[in-house]
Every structure is written in C-alpha cells, then in structure tokens.
C-alpha positions in Angstrom: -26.9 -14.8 -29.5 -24.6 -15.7 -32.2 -24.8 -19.2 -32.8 -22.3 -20.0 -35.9 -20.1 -22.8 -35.8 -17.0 -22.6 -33.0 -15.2 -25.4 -34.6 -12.1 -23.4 -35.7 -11.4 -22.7 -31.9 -8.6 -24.1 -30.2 -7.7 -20.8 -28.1 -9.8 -19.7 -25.5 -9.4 -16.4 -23.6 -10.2 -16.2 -20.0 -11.1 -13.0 -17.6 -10.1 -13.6 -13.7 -11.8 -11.5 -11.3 -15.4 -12.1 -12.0 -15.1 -14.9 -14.0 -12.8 -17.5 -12.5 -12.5 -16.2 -8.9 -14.9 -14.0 -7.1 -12.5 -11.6 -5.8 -14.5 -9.2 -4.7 -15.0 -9.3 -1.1 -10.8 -8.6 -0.7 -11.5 -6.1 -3.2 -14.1 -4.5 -1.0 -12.2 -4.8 2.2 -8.9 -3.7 0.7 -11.2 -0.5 -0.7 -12.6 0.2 2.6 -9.7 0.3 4.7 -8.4 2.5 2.4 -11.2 4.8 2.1 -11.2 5.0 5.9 -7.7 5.8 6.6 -8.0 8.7 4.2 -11.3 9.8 6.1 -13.7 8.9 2.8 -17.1 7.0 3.7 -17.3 3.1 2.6 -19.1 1.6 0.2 -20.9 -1.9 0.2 -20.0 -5.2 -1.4 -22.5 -4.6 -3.5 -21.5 -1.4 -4.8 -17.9 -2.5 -5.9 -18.8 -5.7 -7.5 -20.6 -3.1 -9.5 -17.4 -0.9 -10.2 -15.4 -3.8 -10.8 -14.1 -4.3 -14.4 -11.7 -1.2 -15.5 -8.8 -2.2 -13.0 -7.7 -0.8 -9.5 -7.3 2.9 -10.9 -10.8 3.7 -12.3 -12.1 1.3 -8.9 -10.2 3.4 -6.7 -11.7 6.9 -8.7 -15.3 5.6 -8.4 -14.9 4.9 -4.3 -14.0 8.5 -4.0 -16.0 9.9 -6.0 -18.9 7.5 -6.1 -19.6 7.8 -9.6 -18.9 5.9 -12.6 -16.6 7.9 -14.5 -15.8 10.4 -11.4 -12.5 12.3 -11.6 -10.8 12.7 -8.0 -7.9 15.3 -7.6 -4.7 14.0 -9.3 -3.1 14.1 -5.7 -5.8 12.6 -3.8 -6.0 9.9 -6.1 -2.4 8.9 -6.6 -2.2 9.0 -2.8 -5.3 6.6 -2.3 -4.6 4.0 -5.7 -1.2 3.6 -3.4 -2.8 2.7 -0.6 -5.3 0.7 -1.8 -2.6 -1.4 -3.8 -0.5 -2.0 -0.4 -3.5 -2.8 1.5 -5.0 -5.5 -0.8 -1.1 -6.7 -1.7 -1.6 -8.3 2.1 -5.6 -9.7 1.3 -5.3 -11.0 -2.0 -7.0 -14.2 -0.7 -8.6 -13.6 2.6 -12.4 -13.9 1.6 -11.9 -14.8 -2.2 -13.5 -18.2 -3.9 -12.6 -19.6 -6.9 -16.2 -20.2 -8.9 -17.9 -23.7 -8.7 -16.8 -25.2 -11.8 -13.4 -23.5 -13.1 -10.8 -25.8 -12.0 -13.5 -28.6 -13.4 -14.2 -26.8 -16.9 -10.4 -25.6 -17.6 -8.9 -29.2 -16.8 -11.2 -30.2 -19.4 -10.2 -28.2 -22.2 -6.8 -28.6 -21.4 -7.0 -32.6 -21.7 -8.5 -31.5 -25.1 -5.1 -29.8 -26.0 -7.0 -25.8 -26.0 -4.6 -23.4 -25.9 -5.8 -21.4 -22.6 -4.8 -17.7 -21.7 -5.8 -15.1 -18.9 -6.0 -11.5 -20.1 -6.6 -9.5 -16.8 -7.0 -5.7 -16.0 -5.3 -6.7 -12.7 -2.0 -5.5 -12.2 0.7 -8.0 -12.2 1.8 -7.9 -8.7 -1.1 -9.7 -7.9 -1.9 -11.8 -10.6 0.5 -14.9 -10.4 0.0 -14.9 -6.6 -4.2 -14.9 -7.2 -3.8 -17.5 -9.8 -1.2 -19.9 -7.4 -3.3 -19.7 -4.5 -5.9 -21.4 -6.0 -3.6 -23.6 -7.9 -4.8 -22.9 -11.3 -1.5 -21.2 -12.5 -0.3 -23.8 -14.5 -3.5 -24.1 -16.7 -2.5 -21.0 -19.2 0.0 -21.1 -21.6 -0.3 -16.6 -21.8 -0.8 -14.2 -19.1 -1.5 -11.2 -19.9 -2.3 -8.4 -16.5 -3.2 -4.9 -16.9 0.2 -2.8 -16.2 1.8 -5.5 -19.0 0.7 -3.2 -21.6 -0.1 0.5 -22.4 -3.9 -0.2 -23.1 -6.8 -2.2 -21.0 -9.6 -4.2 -21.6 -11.8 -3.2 -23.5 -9.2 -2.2 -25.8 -8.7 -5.4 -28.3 -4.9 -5.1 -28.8 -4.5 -6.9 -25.3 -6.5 -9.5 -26.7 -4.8 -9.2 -30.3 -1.8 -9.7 -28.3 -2.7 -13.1 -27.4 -3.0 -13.9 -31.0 0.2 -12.8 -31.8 1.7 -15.1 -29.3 -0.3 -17.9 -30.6 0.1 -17.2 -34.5 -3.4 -17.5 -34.2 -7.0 -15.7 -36.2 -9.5 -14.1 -34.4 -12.2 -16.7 -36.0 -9.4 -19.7 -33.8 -9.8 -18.0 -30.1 -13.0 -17.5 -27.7 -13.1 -14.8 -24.9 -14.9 -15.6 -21.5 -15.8 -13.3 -19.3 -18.6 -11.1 -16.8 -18.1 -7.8 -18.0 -19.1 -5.4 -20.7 -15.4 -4.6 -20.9 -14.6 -8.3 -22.1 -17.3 -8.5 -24.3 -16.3 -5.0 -26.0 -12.7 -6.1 -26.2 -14.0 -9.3 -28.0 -15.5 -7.7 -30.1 -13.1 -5.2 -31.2 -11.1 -7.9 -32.2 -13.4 -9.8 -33.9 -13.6 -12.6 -31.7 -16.4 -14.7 -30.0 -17.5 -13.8 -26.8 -18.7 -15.7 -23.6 -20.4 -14.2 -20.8 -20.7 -16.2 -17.8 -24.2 -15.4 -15.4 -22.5 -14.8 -12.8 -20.1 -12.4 -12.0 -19.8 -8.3 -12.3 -21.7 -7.2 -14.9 -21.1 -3.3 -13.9 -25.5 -3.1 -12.8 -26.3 -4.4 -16.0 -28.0 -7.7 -16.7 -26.0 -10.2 -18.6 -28.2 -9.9 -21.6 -27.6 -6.6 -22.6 -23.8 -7.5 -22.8 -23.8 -8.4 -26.2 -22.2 -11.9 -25.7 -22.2 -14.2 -28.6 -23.1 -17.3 -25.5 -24.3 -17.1 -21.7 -22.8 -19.9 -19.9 -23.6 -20.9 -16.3 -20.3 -22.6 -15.3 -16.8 -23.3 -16.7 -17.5 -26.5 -16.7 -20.0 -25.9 -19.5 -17.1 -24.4 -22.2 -15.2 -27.7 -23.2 -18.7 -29.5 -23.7 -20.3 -26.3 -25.2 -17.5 -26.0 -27.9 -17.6 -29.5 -29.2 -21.5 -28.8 -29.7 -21.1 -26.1 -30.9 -17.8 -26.9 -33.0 
C-alpha cells in the first residue's frame, strides 16, 4: 500500500453500487427475470456480484453469455439490456442496503467541509432515485452516472471530470471504491485510491486491486485522512 501523506485532500470520490449500497440483490432479480422472459437460464447472486462493475451493458452481455467479456448477437442484446433496464427501473430498492457505516463516514467528512462526489457506471435514470431512497442525495456536491459521458470507469476522464468541476489536482481528490475498475480509473488519473473489503471485487481478492488503502467501513475515511493527512 501506498502510504504518502493525504493531506492535500479535500475532494473525495465515491463509487455506489458496491461501495455505498449493496445493490446487488435488485440487480440479480432484475437480471433474472429478464433472462427468463427471454428463455436464457439464471444465474446466482453470487455470480452477478461478480459481473458487477462495467455497467448494465457488459452485466447484461455476461448473463447471456456467461463469460466475462462474451459478445451476444447485437439483436439479442439490445433486446435483453431493454428489458433488463425496465424491469430493474420498478426494483431499484426492493432488496438493496445501504453499507453499515456510509451515512456515518460521509456525514463526517462533510462536517469537515470535503468536497464529496459520486462517479457511477450506473445509468442516470436510476441514480438520483438509488441515492434519494436512502437519503444520502444531498451529501455530493458532483454526480457523475455512466450514460453522462462517452467513456466509463475505468476510463479516468470521468474522474478527471470531477476535477474540472472542482478546479482541483489529482494529488487534492481520493477515489473509493470495490472494484478493479475504480482503482484503474484512479490510477489513470493519478489519483489515490481506496478499496473498501467489502463489496464486488469481480472474483478477485481485494489485495490484488492495487489500492493505495483497504478500508473496512466508511466510517473509517474522515478519521483515516486526518491520520494520514
């Protein structure tokens, strides 16, 4: 782990599904019911918190597919990622859970005036009404979801983006987040990275991420930066 000083931070960067709500069981549900309606076998809860992390469109290829980087028919697929989208529009927040510890750790670093954001590969639709449900909309200053821009995570202009917005250095803003996608798109942009335990780590172990920190909780950041700083 990196361990230089943090003390130039005063932006920090945060992923949503995986890292501040476990979203995954809608996910899975919404997947499922899909995949049955179009006469496709289902996969377990399991399986797609492991495909979680590129958004809906390379979740929806890997359920039909069941591989990693599997390329359905264009047809078949633009079919299903419409369904899919419809279907979880109506159980964004059926099963979900916000993480022990988020509404906890980002209250704290917003009474220590951080600048917070949200970078997301979700698309927008769902987003703001995630976010609302478990009434932590209001903690970040920048949204960014994955149909805002041309790229995705891991690509670092979304997080570069964020910097813009803030008239802020890479060496001033933190990214948190589960998956290898956040910690590439971190480090593209030469930025710190957090990696929470928990989470979709895509069947790897959190280790092999290549986060700068491993954090247990939310909680931990505001407490861990001042250490740190």
């Amino acid at each position: 782990m990196n361990t230089n000083s943090l003390a130039q931070t005063c932006c920090v960067i945060f992923d949503l599904d995986g890292t501040l709500v476990d979203s995954a069981p809608d996910i899975a549900i919404s997947m499922n019911k899909m995949l049955q309606q179009l006469n496709f076998r289902t996969h377990d809860l399991q399986q797609v918190r492991d495909w979680i992390g590129n958004g809906a469109g390379r979740l929806i290829k890997r359920a039909l597919t069941g591989e990693l980087d599997g390329e359905p028919p264009e047809d078949l697929f633009k079919q299903a990622h419409q369904l899919f989208l419809d279907i979880y529009e109506q159980h964004i927040t059926v099963e979900s859970a916000m993480y022990p510890g988020v509404f906890e750790g980002l209250t704290a670093l917003r009474e220590q005036s951080y600048v917070l954001a949200c970078v997301t590969n979700k698309p927008r639709r769902f987003t703001p009404p995630l976010l609302e449900a478990f009434g932590i909309d209001h903690f970040f200053d920048h949204l960014i979801c994955g149909d805002d821009l041309p790229v995705k995570k891991p690509h670092p202009q979304v997080l570069q983006t964020i910097l813009k917005q803030t008239n802020l250095s890479p060496l001033q803003a933190v990214m948190v987040g589960d998956s290898a996608s956040d910690i590439k798109a971190a480090q593209s942009a030469n930025m710190k990275s957090f990696c929470v335990s928990y989470g979709y780590h895509q069947g790897k172990g959190v280790d092999a991420l290549g986060a700068d920190y491993i954090i247990d909780s939310i909680a931990e950041m505001s407490q861990y930066l001042i250490l740190t700083g």
